[in-house]
C-alpha distance (Angstrom), angle and dihedral (degrees) to the residues before:
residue distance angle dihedral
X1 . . .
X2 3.93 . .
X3 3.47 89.2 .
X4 3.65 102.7 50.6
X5 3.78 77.6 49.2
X6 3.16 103.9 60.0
X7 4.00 89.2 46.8
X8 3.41 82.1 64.5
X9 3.30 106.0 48.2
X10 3.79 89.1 45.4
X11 3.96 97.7 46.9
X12 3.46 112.9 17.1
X13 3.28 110.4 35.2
X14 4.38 107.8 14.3
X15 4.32 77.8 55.8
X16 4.15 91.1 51.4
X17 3.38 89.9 39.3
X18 3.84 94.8 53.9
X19 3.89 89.6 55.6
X20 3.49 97.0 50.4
X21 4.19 92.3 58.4
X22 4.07 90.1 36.1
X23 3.93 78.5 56.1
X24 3.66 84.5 -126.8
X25 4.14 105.6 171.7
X26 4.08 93.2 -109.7
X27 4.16 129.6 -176.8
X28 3.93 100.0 -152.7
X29 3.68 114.4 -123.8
X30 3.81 117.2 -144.8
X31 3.91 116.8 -122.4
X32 3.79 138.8 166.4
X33 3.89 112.0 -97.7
X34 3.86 98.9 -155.8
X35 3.78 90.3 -167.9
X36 3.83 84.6 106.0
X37 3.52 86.4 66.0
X38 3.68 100.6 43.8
X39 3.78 90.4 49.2
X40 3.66 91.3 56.1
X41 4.20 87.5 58.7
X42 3.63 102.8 48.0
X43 3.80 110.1 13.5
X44 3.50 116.5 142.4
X45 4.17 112.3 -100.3
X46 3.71 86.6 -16.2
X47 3.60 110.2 60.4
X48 3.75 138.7 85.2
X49 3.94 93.2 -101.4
X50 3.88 96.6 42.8
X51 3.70 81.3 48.9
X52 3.99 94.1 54.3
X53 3.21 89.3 45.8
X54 4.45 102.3 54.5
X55 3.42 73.4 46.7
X56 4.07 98.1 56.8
X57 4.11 91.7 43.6
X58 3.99 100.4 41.5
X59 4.00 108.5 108.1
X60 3.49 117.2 -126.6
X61 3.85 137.5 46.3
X62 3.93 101.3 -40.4
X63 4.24 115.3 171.6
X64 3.63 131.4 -161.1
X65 4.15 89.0 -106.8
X66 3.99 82.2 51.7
X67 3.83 83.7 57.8
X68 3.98 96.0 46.2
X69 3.64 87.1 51.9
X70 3.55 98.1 55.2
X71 4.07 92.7 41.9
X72 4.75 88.8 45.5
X73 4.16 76.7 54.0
X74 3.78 111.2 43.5
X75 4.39 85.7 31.7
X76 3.66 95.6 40.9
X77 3.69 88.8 109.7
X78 3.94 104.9 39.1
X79 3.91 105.2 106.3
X80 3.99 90.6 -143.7
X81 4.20 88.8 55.1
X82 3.11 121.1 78.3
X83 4.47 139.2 147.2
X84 3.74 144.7 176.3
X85 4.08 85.2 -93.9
X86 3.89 90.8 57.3
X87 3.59 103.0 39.1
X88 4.06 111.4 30.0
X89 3.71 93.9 -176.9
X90 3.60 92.7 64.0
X91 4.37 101.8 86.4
X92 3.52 97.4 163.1
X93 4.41 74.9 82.9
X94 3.75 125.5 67.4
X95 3.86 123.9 -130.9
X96 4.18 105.6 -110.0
X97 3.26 97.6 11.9
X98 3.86 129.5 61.1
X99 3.70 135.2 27.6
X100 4.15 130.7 -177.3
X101 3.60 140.6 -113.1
X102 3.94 120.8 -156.9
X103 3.58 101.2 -151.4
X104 3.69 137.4 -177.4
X105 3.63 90.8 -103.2
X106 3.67 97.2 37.6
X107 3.85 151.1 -56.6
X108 4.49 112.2 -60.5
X109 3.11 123.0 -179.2
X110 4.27 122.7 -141.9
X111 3.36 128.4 -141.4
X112 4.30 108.7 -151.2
X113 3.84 85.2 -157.7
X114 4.13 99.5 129.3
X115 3.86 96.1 -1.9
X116 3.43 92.7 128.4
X117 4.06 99.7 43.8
X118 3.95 91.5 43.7
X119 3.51 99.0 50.8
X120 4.21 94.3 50.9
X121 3.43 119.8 87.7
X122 4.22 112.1 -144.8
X123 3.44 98.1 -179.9
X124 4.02 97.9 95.5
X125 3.67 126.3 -174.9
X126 4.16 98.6 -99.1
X127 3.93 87.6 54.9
X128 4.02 82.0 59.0
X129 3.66 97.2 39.1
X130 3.80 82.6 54.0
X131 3.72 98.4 50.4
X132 3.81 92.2 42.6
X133 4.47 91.8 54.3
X134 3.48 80.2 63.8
X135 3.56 119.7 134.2
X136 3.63 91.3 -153.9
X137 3.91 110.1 98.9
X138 4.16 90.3 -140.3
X139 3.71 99.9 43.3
X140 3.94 84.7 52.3
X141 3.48 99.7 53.1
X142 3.60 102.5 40.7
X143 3.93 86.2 56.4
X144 3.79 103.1 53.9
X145 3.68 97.7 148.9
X146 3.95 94.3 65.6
X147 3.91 91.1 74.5
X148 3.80 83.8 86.3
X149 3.43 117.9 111.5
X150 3.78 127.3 -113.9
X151 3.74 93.3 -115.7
X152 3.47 91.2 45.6
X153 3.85 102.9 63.1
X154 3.70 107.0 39.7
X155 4.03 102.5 149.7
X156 3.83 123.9 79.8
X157 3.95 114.3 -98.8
X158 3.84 106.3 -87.1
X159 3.77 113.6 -101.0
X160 3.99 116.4 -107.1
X161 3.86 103.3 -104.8
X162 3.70 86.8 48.8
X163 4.04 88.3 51.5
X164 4.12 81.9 45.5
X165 3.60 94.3 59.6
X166 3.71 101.2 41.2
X167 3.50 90.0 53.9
X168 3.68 90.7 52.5
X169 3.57 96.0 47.2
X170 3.67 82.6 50.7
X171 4.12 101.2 55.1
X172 4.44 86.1 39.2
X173 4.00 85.0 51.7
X174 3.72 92.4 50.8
X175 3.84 97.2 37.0
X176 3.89 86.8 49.7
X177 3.72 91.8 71.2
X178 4.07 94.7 55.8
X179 3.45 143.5 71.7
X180 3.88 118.3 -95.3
X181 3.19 129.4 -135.1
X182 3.93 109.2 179.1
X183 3.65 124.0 -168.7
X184 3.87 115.2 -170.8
X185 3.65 124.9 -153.0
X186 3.99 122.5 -157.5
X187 3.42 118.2 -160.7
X188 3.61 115.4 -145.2
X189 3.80 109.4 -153.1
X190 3.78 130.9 -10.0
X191 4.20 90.1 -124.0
X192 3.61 92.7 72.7
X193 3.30 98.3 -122.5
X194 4.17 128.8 159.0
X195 3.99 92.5 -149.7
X196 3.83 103.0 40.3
X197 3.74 121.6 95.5
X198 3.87 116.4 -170.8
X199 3.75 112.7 -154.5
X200 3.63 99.6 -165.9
X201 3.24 93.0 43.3
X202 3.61 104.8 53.5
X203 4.02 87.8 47.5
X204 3.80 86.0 56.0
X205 3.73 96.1 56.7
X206 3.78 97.6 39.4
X207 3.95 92.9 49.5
X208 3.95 87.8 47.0
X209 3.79 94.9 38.7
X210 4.50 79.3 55.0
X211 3.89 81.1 -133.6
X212 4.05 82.1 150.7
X213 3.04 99.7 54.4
X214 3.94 98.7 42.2
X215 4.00 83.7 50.4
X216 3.68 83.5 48.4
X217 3.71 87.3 61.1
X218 3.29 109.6 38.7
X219 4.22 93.9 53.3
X220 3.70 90.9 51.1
X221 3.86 94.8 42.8
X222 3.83 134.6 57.9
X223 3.97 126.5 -79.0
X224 3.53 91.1 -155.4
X225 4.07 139.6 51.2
X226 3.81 141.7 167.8
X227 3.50 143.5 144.0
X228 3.30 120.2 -92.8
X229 3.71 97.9 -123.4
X230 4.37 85.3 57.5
X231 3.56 93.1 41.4
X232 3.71 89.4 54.9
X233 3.75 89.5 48.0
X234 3.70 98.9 54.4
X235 3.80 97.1 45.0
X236 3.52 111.7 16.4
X237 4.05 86.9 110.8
X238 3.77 90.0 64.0
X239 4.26 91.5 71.5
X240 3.19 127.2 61.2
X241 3.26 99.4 -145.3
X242 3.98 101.2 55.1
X243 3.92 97.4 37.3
X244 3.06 122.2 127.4
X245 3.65 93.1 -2.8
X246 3.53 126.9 -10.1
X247 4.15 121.6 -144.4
X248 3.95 103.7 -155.9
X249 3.91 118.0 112.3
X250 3.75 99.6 -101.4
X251 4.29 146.7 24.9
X252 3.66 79.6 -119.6
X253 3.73 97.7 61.1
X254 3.78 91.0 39.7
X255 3.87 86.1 50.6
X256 3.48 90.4 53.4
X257 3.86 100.3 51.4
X258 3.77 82.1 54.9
X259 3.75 92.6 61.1
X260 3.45 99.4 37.8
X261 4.08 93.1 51.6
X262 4.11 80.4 52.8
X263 3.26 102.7 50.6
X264 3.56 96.5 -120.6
X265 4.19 103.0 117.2
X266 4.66 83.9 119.9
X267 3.25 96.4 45.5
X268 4.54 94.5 56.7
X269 3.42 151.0 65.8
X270 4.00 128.2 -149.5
X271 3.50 112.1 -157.1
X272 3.63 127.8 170.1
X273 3.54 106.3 -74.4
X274 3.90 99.5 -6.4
X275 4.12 136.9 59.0
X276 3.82 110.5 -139.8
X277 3.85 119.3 -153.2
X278 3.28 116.0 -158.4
X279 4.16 110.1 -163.9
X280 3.71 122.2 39.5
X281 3.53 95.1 -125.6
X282 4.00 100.4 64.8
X283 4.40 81.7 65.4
X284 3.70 93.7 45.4
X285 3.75 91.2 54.8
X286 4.06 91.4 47.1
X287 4.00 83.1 42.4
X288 4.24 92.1 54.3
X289 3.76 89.3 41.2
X290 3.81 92.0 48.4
X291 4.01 98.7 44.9
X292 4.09 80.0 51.5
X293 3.21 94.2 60.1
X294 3.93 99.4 43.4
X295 3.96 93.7 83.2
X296 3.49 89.8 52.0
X297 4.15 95.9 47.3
X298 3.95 86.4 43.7
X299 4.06 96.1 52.8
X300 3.79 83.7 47.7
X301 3.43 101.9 48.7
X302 3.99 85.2 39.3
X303 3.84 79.8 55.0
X304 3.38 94.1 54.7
X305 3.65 108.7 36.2
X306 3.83 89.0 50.5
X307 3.92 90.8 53.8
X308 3.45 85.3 47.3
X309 3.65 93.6 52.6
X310 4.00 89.2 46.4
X311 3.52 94.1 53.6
X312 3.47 91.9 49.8
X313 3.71 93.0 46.7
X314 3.79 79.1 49.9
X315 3.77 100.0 55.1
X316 3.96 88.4 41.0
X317 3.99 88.4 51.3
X318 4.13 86.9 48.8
X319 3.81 85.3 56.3
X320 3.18 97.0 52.2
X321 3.49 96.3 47.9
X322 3.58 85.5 45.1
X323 3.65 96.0 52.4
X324 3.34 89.2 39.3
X325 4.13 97.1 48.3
X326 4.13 84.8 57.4
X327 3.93 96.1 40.3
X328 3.95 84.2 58.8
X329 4.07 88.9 36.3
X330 4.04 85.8 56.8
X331 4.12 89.4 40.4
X332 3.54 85.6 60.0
X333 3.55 108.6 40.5
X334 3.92 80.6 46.3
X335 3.74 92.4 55.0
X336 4.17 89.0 47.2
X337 3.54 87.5 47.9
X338 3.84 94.6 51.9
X339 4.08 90.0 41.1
X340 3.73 86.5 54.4
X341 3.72 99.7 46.3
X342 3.76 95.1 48.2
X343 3.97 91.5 42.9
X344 3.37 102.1 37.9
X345 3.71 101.5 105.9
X346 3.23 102.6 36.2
X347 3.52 106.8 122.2
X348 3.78 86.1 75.4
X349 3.54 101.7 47.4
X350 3.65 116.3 109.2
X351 3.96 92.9 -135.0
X352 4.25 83.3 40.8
X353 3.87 84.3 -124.1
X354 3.97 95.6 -49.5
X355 3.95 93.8 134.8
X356 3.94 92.9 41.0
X357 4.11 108.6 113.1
X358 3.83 115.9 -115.6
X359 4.15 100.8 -129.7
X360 3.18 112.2 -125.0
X361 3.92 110.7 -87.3
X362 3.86 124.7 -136.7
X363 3.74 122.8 -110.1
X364 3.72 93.2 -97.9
X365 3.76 96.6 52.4
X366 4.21 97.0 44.7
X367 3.77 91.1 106.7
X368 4.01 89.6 42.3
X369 3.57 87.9 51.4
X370 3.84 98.2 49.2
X371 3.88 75.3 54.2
X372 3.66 108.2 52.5
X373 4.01 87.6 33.9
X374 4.23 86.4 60.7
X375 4.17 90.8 41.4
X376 3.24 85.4 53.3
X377 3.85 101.4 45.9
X378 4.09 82.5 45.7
X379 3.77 84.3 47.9
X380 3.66 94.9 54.0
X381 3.39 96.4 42.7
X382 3.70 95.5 57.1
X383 3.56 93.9 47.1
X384 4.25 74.1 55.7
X385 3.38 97.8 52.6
X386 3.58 111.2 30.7
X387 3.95 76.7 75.1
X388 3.53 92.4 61.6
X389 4.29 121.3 94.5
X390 3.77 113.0 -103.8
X391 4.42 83.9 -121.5
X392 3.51 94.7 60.2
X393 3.82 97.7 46.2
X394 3.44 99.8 91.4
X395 4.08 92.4 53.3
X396 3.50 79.6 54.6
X397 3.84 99.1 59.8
X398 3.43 96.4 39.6
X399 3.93 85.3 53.2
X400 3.74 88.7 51.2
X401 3.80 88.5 45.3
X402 4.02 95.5 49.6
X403 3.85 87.4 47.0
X404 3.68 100.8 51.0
X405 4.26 86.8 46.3
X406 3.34 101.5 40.0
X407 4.30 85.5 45.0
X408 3.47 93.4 -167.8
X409 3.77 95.9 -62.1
X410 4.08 93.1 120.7
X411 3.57 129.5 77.1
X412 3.90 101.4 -137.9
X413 3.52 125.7 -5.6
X414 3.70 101.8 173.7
X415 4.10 94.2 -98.3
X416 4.04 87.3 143.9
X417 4.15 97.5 62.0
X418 3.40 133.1 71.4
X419 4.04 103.2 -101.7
X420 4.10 106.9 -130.8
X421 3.98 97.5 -172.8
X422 3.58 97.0 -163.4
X423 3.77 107.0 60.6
X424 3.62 95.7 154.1
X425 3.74 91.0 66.0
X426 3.85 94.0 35.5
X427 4.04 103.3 108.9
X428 4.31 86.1 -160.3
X429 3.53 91.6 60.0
X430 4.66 105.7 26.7
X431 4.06 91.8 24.0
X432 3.99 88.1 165.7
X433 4.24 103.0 42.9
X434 3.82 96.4 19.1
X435 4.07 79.8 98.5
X436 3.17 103.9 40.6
X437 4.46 96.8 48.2
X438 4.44 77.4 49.7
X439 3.66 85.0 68.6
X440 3.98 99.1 43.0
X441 4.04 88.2 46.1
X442 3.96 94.6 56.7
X443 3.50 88.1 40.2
X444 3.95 95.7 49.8
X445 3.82 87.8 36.3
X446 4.16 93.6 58.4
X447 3.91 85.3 32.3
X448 4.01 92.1 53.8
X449 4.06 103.7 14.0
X450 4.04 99.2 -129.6
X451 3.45 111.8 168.6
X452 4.46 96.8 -148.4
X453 3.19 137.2 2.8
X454 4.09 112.0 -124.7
X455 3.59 105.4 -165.5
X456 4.19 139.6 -12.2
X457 3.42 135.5 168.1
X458 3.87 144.7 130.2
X459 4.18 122.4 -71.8
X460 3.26 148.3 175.2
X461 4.12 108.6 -117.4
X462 3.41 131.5 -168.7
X463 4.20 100.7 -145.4
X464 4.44 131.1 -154.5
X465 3.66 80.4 -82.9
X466 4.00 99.2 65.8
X467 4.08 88.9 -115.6
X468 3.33 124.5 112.0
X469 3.74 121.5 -140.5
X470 3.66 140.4 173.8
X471 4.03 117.8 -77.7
X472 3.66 142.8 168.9
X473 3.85 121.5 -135.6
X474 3.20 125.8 -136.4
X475 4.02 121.9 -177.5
X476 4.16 125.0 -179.8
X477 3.33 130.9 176.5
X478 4.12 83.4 -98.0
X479 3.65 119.4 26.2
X480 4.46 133.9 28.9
X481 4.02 102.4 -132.5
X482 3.68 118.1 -172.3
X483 3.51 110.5 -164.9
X484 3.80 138.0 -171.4
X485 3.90 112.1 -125.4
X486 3.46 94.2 -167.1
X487 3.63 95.7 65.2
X488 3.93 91.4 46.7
X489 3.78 91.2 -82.4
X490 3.74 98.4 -55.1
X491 3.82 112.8 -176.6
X492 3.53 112.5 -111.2
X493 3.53 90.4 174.9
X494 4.33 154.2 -2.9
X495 3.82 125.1 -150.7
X496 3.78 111.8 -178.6
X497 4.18 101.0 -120.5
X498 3.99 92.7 -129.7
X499 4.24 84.4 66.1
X500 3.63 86.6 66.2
X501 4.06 116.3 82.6
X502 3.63 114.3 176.6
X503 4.07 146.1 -16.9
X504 3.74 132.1 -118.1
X505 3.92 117.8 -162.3
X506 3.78 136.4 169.0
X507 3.49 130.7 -97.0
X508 3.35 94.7 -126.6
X509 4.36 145.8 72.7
X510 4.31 89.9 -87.9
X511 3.71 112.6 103.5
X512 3.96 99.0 -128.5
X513 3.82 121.1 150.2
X514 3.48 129.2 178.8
X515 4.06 112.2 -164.8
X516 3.91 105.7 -158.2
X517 3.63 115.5 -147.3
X518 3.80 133.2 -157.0
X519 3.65 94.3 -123.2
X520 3.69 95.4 54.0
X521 3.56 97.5 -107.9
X522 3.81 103.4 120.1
X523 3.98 128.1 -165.5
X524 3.55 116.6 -134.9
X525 4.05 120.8 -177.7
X526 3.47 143.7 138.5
X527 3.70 123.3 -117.2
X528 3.80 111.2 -117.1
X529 4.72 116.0 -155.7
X530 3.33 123.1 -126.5
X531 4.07 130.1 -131.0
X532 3.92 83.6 -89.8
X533 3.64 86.2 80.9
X534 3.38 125.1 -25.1
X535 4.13 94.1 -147.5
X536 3.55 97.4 55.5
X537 3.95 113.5 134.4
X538 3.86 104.7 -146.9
X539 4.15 89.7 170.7
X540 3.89 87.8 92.7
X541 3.81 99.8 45.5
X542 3.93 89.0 39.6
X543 4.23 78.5 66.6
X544 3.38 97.0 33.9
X545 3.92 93.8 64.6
X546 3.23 101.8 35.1
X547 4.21 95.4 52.5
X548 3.88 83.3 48.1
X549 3.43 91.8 52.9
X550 3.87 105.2 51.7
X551 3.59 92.5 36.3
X552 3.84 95.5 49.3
X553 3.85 107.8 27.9
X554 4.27 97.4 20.3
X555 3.65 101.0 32.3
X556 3.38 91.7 -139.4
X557 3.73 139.7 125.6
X558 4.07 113.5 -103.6
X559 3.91 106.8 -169.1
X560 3.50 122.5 -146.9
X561 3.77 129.0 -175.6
X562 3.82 131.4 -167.8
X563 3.78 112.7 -145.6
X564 4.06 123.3 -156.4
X565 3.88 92.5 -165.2
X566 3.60 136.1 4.8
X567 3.97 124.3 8.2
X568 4.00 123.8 -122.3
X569 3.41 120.2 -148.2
X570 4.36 141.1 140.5
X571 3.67 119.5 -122.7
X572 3.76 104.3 -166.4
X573 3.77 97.6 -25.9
X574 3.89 92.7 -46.5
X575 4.28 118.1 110.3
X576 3.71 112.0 -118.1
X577 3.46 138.4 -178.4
X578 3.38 141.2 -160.2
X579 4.24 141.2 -162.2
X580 3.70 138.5 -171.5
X581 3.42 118.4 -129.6
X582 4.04 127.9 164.6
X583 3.81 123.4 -134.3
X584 3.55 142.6 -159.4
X585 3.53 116.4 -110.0
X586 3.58 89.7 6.0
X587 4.41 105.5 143.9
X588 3.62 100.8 178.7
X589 3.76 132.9 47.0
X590 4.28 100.3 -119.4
X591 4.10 147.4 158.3
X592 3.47 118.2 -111.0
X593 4.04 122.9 -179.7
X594 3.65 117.9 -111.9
X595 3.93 136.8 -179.1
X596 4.13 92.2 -82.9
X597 4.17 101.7 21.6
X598 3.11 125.0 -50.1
X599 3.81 139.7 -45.0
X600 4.02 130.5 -137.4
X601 3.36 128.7 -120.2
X602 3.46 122.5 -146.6
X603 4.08 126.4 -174.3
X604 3.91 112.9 -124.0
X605 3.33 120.1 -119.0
């Protein structure tokens, strides 16, 4: 009975009464309220339960036909109570012993016989205290209730119909507060039976079962409801006129534009705060026309989240760069800082900041610190040079010239001495023909109009003939003499000096030269000292003047290249090449013809 109640409550009447406060236009539908019935059970002081259980506490010897007597008095008048006592006619009831309930399903009839002693319960509380003190483990546990205290349970355990009820009550209450989906079962015939179809019977259980009525219900009511606000949300992108925000006063109005743009204005409702929809078909179109739409809404909102999610990586990638632009900003103005503090006082520094350490630049400045590092160098050695006489400038270049040529590759190249040039006209160093070469330089200086002479001294050269003879050297600014200074420095021969395109020297203390011509007609000699001192190595200041002179009066490129073994030179055309080699009892530094060119001797020391 509280079941069948509550299916009324939840779809017969909870569904009329929703349509009369949506102000829904409603034509009631007559059911049967069975709360008659379950009043009758479990009313308080006046129902069948209240009545077993006076019955249960009263003192004294009370029977079950005590118990019918007292429910055929206090239910004589209830129309769905009824016994043998109240209606006599009625034999299919004994006198004393049963009584009938017209319920919504049908008319039972009760037999009282063991009301009473079902519905008390015995087992009272010391019984379980009792069991529960047990020093058995078993008996213990399967008594958990006697661990209450005396003072705690004062009241007799509640009788079993009593228990009944409040358990129902209980499972109604909690069933109230969901969603119901009912499924009802007819049972065709009582035999059974897969091919029999009871008439009656069926009509019974669908009248009882108010399958009518709910039916009834259902075709005049809605099959669909929702709030307006909901509804909105589900299908407001199907109108144009609400999506993606409508601008009219209310979710009703916006509600309405969507049915009225559908078509749909016959087939609804509006209540106050819901829209009914009456056939299933008006939602199923919405539904299609909604899941069309999806794609479309997704792509856009794709569309729109990834931009979003571009422009943020865009505004994150501007801070970085920004962070990153003044990061480097502070790197640099660090690394000025730094250069400044270390250099700042150089001017007075002995060294003029030569032995001060570079800090270590930042990526961004490497190129501006190969920079400042060679302004600096250029710096320093200005404030070196400036400090230097205007007559010994040019020994310095060509000292700068032989060092950067030779690049460390030769042994000595004279870098300690004071480099005189002109030795041939150097009394110190020729004291007997420095006077007499004078003469044949003016003479070949008016005769050929040079402007300086570069180099000259005495050698050792091998000549066309594979000999090698004494010769002076005499280089200008124009021309290459080599001159006999036996014969009162005759000229045996003139080479113009732009012919000649690069030197190769030894890497070691001889004073071999090879001067390589364009014409493939090389010039290979040994530099002989003077009496000025008789050790001097004139190889490196032989290169040193030259290089200095192409680069800085020719513009042009004078190669020279330092060789660890052997020599390579042309003598008319033909490859030669020449060795050093030291011998025993060798006086004099000569040429003598081997096999591939010709080989050096060298006196040992």
């Amino acid at each position: 009975e509280k079941l069948q109640q509550l299916f009324i409550e939840l779809i017969l009447q909870q569904e009329q009464d929703e349509y009369q406060r949506e102000g829904i236009t409603w034509q009631h539908i007559d059911y049967f309220n069975n709360q008659i019935i379950v009043d009758l059970v479990e009313q308080q002081h006046k129902g069948i339960i209240s009545i077993l259980d006076e019955a249960c506490l009263t003192v004294g010897n009370v029977t079950d036909t005590v118990c019918l007597e007292s429910m055929n008095t206090k239910l004589a008048q209830h129309p769905h109570y009824t016994s043998r006592k109240l209606n006599p006619s009625d034999k299919s009831m004994d006198f004393q012993k049963h009584f009938r309930i017209r319920h919504y399903a049908g008319d039972v009839t009760y037999s009282v016989d063991g009301f009473l002693e079902k519905n008390k319960d015995l087992l009272f509380q010391d019984f379980k205290r009792l069991m529960y003190n047990s020093t058995n483990p078993v008996l213990k546990e399967m008594w958990p209730d006697g661990q209450l205290s005396i003072t705690e349970v004062t009241k007799r355990p509640l009788t079993a119909a009593t228990l009944f009820k409040n358990s129902i009550v209980a499972l109604v209450d909690k069933l109230a507060c969901k969603e119901p989906y009912y499924v009802r079962c007819i049972k065709p015939n009582e035999m059974k039976s897969p091919v029999l179809f009871d008439d009656a019977r069926c009509e019974h259980q669908v009248a009882y079962l108010g399958l009518l009525e709910n039916v009834m219900v259902r075709r005049a009511g809605f099959a669909y409801r929702q709030l307006y606000a909901r509804f909105l949300q589900r299908y407001k992108m199907t109108c144009e006129y609400t999506w993606p925000n409508h601008l009219m006063s209310s979710d009703r109005e916006a509600v309405e534009a969507i049915i009225t743009q559908h078509g749909f204005h016959d087939d609804v409702a509006y209540g106050h705060t819901k829209l009914f929809v009456r056939t299933p078909r008006s939602l199923f179109t919405l539904e299609q026309e909604r899941a069309a739409l999806l794609p479309i809404l997704v792509l856009f909102l794709q569309k729109v989240w990834r931009g979003a999610l571009a422009r943020l990586r865009c505004r994150r990638m501007r801070a970085i760069y920004t962070i990153m632009g003044c990061y480097k900003r502070y790197k640099v103005k660090a690394h000025f800082w730094e250069v400044e503090r270390r250099f700042a006082n150089v001017r007075t520094m002995a060294d003029y900041g030569r032995s001060v350490q570079w800090p270590t630049p930042p990526a961004a400045l490497a190129s501006f610190h190969r920079i400042t590092n060679t302004l600096h160098r250029r710096w320093w050695a200005r404030q070196i040079v400036k400090n230097i006489p205007p007559s010994d400038m040019l020994e310095v270049r060509a000292k700068v010239a032989a060092l950067t040529s030779l690049s460390g590759e030769r042994k000595d190249w004279g870098v300690g001495r004071a480099w005189e040039r002109d030795y041939l006209s150097n009394a110190r160093d020729c004291p007997q023909t420095s006077s007499g070469f004078v003469r044949v330089s003016k003479e070949l200086k008016n005769k050929d109009g040079y402007g300086q002479v570069v180099f000259s001294g005495f050698c050792r050269k091998v000549n066309r003939f594979n000999k090698s003879t004494d010769r002076a050297l005499l280089i200008t600014d124009q021309f290459v003499y080599k001159l006999e200074p036996k014969k009162q420095f005759k000229v045996l021969k003139r080479v113009p000096l732009d012919l000649f395109t690069g030197l190769s020297v030894t890497s070691g203390v001889d004073q071999m030269a090879v001067l390589h011509t364009s014409s493939h007609d090389d010039v290979l000699m040994c530099l002989q000292p003077g009496e000025l001192c008789p050790n001097q190595d004139r190889v490196g200041e032989l290169v040193g003047v030259l290089v200095d002179h192409f680069s800085r009066i020719r513009n042009g490129p004078f190669h020279v290249k330092v060789c660890c073994s052997a020599l390579q030179l042309q003598m008319r055309g033909r490859p030669k090449s020449v060795t050093v080699e030291t011998k025993l009892g060798q006086t004099i530094t000569d040429f003598k013809k081997s096999r591939n060119g010709f080989v050096l001797l060298l006196p040992a020391n």
